[in-house]
N, C-alpha and C positions, 0 to 999 in steps of 0.2 A: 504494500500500500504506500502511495506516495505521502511526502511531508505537508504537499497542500490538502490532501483529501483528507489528514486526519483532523487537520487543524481546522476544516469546515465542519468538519461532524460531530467535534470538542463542541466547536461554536455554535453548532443548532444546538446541542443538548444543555448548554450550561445557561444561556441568553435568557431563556423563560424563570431561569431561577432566579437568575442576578437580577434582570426588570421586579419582580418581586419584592428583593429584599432591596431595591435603592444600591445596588452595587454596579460599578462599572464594569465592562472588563474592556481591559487595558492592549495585552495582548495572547495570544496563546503561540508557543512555541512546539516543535518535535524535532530535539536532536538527537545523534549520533553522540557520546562525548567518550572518547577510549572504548571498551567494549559493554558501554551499557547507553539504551535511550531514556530519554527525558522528555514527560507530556510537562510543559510548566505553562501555568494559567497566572497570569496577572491584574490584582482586582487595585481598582479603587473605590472611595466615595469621598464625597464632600467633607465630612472632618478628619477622613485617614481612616484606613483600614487596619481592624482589628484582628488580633488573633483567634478570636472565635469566628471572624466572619470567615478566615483563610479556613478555620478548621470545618463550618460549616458548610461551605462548598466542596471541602474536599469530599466529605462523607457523601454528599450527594451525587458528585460526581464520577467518585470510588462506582457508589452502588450501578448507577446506568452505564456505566464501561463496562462493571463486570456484565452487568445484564444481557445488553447489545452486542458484547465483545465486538469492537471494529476496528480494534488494535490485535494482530492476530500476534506480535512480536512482546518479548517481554521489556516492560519500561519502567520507570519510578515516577510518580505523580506530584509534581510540587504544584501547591498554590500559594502564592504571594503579593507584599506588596509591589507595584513595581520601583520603590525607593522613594527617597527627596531627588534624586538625580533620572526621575525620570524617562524615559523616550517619546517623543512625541510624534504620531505616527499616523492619526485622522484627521481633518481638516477642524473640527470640532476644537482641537487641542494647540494647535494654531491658533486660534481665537483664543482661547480660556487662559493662557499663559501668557498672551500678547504683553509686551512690556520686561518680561523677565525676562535674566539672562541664560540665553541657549550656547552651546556648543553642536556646528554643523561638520561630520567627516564625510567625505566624499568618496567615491569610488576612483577618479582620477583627479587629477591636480586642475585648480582653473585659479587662470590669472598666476600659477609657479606654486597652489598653495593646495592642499588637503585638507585644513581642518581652519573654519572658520570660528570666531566669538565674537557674540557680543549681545544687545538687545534685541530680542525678537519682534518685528513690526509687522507679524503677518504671515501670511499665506496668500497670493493675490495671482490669479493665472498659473497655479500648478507651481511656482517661486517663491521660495523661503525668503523675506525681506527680513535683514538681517542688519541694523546697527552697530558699526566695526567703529564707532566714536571718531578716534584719529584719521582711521583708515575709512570711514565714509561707508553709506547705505551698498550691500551688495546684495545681488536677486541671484537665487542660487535655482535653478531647475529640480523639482522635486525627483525627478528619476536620475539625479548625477548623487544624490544624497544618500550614504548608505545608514545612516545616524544620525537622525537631531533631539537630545537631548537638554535640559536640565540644568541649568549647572547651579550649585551653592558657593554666595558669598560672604566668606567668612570676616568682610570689614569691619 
């Protein structure tokens, strides 16, 4: 089974629970990592995610995996928050952080450089508008971007 087909059938199955209970989800992963995989399901909500919530979804989620089995390979099931340091990854999340500061990596270099900082100003035509202060407003194309997260300032 591929990595996109499981991470849609996590995501049909988990989406009716978390609308429910007021929980985001953030992202769902399925890796390879050495010789064992990883389903990791990433929640949030409005005042932060708690460890009863990670633990209540996992039980839930535990149960219709096992039930449906549509993972036929063996995996370990983490759910969490996705940090303070974030990834921001919907269009949605673009908007809601708008103002804070991100770090953008890229898949190749533009303008000599890989990894962008600074204030995020957006999402506007599929381009990360992005606040580099000295270095000036830069529009990064949303498919050259392999990561835009987060970042904490400790001034």
């Amino acid at each position: 089974m591929s990595k996109k087909r499981v991470v849609d059938i996590v995501e049909e199955i988990v989406k009716p629970f978390l609308n429910e209970n007021d929980l985001e989800l953030v992202d769902i992963e399925f890796v390879k990592e050495g010789q064992h995989r990883y389903l990791r399901v990433y929640l949030d909500k409005e005042n932060g995610v708690s460890l009863d919530d990670c633990q209540e979804v996992s039980v839930y989620l535990s149960e219709k995996l096992d039930k449906l089995d549509p993972i036929k390979e063996n995996y370990f099931l983490e759910v969490s928050s996705p940090g303070v340091e974030r990834p921001l990854k919907k269009a949605k999340d673009f908007e809601k952080y708008k103002g804070k500061s991100v770090e953008a990596r890229l898949y190749h270099t533009l303008n000599g450089e890989k990894v962008f900082e600074g204030k995020l100003l957006g999402l506007k035509e599929n381009k990360i508008i992005i606040d580099r202060e000295a270095k000036g407003i830069i529009e990064i194309p949303k498919d050259k971007v392999s990561l835009v997260k987060l970042l904490i300032n400790f001034e």
